[in-house]
N, C-alpha and C positions, 0 to 999 in steps of 0.2 A: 116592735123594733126589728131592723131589718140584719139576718143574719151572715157571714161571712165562711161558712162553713161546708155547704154543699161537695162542692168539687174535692174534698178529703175525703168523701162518703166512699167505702168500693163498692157499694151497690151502684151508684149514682156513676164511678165511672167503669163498671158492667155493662150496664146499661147503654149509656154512650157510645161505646165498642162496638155493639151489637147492632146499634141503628145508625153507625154513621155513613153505613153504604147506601142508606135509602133518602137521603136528605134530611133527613128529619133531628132533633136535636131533642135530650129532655130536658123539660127545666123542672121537674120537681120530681121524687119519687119519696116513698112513703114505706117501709116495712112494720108491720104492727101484729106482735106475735099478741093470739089469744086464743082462751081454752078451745076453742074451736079450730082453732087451725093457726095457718099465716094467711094476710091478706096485703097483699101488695097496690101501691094505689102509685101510676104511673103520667106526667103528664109530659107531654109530646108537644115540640111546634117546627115548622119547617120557615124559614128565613124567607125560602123564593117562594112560597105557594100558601096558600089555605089547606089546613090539615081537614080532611072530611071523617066520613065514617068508615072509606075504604082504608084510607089509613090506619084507623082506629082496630079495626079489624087486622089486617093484615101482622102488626104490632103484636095486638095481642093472641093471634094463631102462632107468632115465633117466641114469644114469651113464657106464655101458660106451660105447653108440652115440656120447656129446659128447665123451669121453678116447680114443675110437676115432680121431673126427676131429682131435683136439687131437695127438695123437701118433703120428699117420697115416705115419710111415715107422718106428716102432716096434711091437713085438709088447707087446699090451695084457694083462693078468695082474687082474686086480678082484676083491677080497675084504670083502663089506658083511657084518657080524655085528653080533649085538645086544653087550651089556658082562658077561652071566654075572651068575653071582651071586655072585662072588667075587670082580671086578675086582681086579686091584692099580691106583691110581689114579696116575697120570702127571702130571699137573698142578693148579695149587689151581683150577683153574678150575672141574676135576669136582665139586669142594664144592656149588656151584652149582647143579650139573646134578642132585642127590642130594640133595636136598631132604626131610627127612623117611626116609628109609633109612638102614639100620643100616648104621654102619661101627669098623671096628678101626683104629687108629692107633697109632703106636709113637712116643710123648713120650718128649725127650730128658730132659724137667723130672722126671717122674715115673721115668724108665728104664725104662718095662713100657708093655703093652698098653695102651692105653684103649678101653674099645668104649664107644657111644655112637648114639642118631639125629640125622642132622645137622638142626636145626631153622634157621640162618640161618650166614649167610658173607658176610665183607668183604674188603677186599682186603688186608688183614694177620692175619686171625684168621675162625676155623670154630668156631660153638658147635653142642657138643652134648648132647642131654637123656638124660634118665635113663642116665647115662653109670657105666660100670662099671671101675676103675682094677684092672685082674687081679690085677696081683701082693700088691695087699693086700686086695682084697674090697671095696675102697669103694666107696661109690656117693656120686653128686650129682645131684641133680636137676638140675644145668646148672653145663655147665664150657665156657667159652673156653679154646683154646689156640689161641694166634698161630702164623701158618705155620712162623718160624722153631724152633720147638721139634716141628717135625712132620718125622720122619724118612720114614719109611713108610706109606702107607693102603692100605685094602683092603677094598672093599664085604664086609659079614658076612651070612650067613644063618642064619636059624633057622625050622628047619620047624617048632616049633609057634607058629611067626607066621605062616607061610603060608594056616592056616583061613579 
């Protein structure tokens, strides 16, 4: 189930702060204190661009040295990755961040897939276009469905969109 919580995080909006000069935007991060240390697990995505590995890097060259200091009698663990092309989506906040990308959704209304591009999101409902209902082949050129009918999401791909 998809959760509504994220943006309350102050790691999550730490984080934010720190990378909104570079384009880039997080949509997940992760703190998991264990005997061995902390290990922070950070995910990155930029709106206008494909995030690479120079980003990846650069991310976590500004990140490690301030959580190095921040957690200086603990053993530091930092994982920055982009979101894949298959995301499973953890919060309705990603609606947001996914702007125009395909994604799959599992409606409790429908009881089947929905796939869809998300073209707008509020904060009780995510429309999507030229949206595709699997189990019967429908299509709509635009369908709202409210979060509470949203069990599961997950960014879709399709390579002959990628041309």
């Amino acid at each position: 189930m998809l959760s509504n919580n994220i943006r309350s995080s102050a790691l999550f909006n730490e984080l934010s702060e720190l990378l909104s000069g570079m384009d880039l935007k997080v949509v997940d991060c992760v703190k998991n204190e264990t005997a061995q240390g902390i290990q922070l697990i950070v995910t990155i995505f930029s709106p206008n661009r494909e995030v690479n590995t120079d980003d990846l890097a650069e991310v976590y060259n500004i990140l490690y040295p301030r959580y190095s200091v921040i957690f200086q009698d603990r053993d530091l663990s930092l994982e920055v990755s982009s979101p894949g092309l298959t995301r499973n989506l953890k919060d309705f906040y990603e609606f947001s961040l996914f702007i125009g990308k395909l994604v799959r959704v599992y409606s409790t209304t429908y009881s089947c897939w929905v796939e869809g591009y998300i073209s707008s999101n509020s904060d009780e409902s995510v429309t999507l276009t030229s949206a595709l209902i699997v189990d019967t082949n429908e299509t709509k050129e635009e369908l709202v469905l409210s979060y509470g009918e949203i069990q599961k999401a997950k960014l879709a791909y399709r390579w002959e969109d990628s041309k």
